[in-house]
C-alpha positions in Angstrom: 69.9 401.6 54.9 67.7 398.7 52.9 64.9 397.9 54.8 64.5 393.9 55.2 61.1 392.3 55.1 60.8 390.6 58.7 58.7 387.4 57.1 61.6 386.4 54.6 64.0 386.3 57.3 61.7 383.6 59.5 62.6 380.0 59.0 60.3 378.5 56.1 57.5 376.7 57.6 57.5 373.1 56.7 54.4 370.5 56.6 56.5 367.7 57.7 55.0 365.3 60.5 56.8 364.8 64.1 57.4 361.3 65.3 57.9 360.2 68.5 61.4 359.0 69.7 62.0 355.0 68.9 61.9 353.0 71.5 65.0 351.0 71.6 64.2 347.4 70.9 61.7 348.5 67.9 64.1 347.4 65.3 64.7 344.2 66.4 60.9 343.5 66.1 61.0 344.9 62.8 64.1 342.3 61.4 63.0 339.5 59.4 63.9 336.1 60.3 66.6 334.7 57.9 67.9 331.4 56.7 70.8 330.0 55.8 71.1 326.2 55.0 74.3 324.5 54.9 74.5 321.0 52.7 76.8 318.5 54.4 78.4 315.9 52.5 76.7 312.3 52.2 80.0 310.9 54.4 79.5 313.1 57.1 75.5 312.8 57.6 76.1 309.1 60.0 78.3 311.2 62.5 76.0 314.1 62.2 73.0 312.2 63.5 75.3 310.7 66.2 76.7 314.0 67.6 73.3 316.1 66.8 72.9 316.5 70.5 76.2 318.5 70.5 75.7 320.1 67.5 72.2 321.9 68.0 72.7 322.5 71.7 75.1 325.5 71.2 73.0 326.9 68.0 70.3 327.4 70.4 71.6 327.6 73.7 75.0 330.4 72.8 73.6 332.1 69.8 69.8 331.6 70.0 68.5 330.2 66.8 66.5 327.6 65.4 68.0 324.5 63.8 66.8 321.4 62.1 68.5 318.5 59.9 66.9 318.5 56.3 67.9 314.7 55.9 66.1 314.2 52.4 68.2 317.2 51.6 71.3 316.2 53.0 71.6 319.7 54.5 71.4 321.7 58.2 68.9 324.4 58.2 69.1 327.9 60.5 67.3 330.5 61.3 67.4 334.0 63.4 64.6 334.1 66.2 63.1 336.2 68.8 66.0 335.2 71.0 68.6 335.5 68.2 70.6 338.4 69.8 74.3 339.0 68.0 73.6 340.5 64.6 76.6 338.2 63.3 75.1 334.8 64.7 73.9 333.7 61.8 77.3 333.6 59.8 78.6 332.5 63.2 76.4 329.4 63.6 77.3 328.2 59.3 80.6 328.7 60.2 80.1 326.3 62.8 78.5 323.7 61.0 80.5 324.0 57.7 83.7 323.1 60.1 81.9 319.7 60.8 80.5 319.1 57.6 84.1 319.6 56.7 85.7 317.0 59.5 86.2 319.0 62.0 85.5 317.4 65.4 82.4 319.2 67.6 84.6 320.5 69.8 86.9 322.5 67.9 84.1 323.5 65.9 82.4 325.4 69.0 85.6 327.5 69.1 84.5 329.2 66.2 81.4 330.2 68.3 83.4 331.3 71.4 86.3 333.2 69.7 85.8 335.5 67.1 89.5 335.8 65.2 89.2 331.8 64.0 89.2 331.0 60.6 88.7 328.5 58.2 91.2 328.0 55.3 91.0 325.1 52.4 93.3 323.9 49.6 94.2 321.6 47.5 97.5 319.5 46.9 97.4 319.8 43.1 96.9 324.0 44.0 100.5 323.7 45.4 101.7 321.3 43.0 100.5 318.7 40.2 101.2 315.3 41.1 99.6 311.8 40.1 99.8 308.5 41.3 102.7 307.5 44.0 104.1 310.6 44.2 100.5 312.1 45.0 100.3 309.3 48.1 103.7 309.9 49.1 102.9 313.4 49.4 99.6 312.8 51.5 102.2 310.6 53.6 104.3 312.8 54.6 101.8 315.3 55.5 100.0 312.8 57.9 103.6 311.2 59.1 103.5 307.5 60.9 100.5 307.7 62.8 99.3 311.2 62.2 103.0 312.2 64.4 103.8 315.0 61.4 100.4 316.4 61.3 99.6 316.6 65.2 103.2 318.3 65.3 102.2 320.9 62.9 99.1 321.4 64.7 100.4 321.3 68.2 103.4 324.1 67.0 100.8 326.4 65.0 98.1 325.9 67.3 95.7 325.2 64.5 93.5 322.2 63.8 94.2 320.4 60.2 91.7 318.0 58.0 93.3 316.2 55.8 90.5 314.8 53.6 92.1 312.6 50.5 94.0 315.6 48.4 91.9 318.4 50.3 93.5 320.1 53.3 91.2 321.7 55.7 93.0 324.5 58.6 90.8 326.4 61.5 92.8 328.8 63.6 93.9 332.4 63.6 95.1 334.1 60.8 98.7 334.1 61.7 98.7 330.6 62.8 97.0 329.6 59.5 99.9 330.9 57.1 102.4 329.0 59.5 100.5 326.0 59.1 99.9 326.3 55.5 103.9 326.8 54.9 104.3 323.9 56.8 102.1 321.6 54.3 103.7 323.1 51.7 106.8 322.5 52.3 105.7 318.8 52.9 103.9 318.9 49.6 107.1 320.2 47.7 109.4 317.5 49.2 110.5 318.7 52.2 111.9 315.8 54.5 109.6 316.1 57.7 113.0 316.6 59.6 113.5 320.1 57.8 109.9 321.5 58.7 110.1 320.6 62.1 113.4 322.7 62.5 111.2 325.6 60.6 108.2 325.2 63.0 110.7 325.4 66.2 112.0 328.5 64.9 108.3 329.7 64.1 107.4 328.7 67.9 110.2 330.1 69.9 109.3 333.9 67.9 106.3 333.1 68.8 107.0 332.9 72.7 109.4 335.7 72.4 106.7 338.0 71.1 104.0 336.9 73.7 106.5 338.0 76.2 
């Protein structure tokens, strides 16, 4: 039998200090403020200053931050607070303003603070194809339609909301709804009479039902 020194087998004593338990809102104390600022373009900064009301009540009031409108820099400025609460409210409240910097109107914008699976989705028309001249404003025609009746279609059938900013094309909605959109537009873009995609979208629409049911 091998005899076993007792004071090798004892757990090695360690210097090592013992802290308290955290209380549980330490760490918020702890976070530094941070701050995002979001330019907006030089068109957009009249209807900014006339929906500002609308646009820095749900910054502050749903998400908790601090806002202000940098107007010698053309930009929105946001901060986290004390009362900042959702880790992600920061991305959420940029988000936000980028839709109306982008044309969005305010409230289709707030979705993007409410629900959490919207997107935001930009292309170009020369992305899809590269054309110049007439056949670039035909193009932009027949996605806007007589009256906006082709766009509001394609936004009524995806349940998405489209921008259509000179050759840019702006789309908020879910992701699904995005890529029905966007085939839409594209199909518009490559030639497709208007006719046509409106039998696609149908098709899309009635799946659609048949899978919510």
């Amino acid at each position: 039998m091998i005899d076993t020194d007792p004071t090798q087998l004892a757990p090695p004593t360690t210097d090592a200090p013992s802290f308290a338990p955290v209380a549980p809102g330490a760490e918020k104390s702890t976070l530094k403020s941070e701050t995002r600022r979001i330019p907006i373009p030089p068109h957009r900064m009249t209807p900014l200053k006339k929906d500002w009301l609308h646009i820095f009540g749900p910054l502050t009031e749903i998400l908790g931050l601090q806002v202000r409108m940098n107007v010698q820099r053309r930009s929105v400025e946001i901060r986290t607070s004390k009362h900042t609460k959702d880790i992600g409210a920061l991305q959420k409240g940029a988000d936000f303003v980028k839709a109306y910097a982008l044309g969005f109107d305010v409230n289709d914008s707030i979705a993007l603070l409410r629900l959490d699976d919207l997107y935001l989705d930009s292309f170009e028309i020369k992305d899809v194809k590269t054309l110049h001249g007439d056949h670039l404003s035909r193009a932009i025609g027949r996605i806007a339609g007589q009256d906006g009746k082709t766009k509001f279609t394609i936004e009524n059938t995806s349940r998405t909301r489209i921008v259509l900013a000179d050759t840019k094309i702006h789309i908020m909605g879910s992701f699904q709804n995005i890529k029905i959109a966007r085939d839409a537009l594209v199909s518009l873009i490559l030639g497709s009479p208007p006719g046509k995609v409106y039998a696609g979208l149908r098709t899309v629409s009635s799946r659609m039902k048949q899978r919510a049911l």
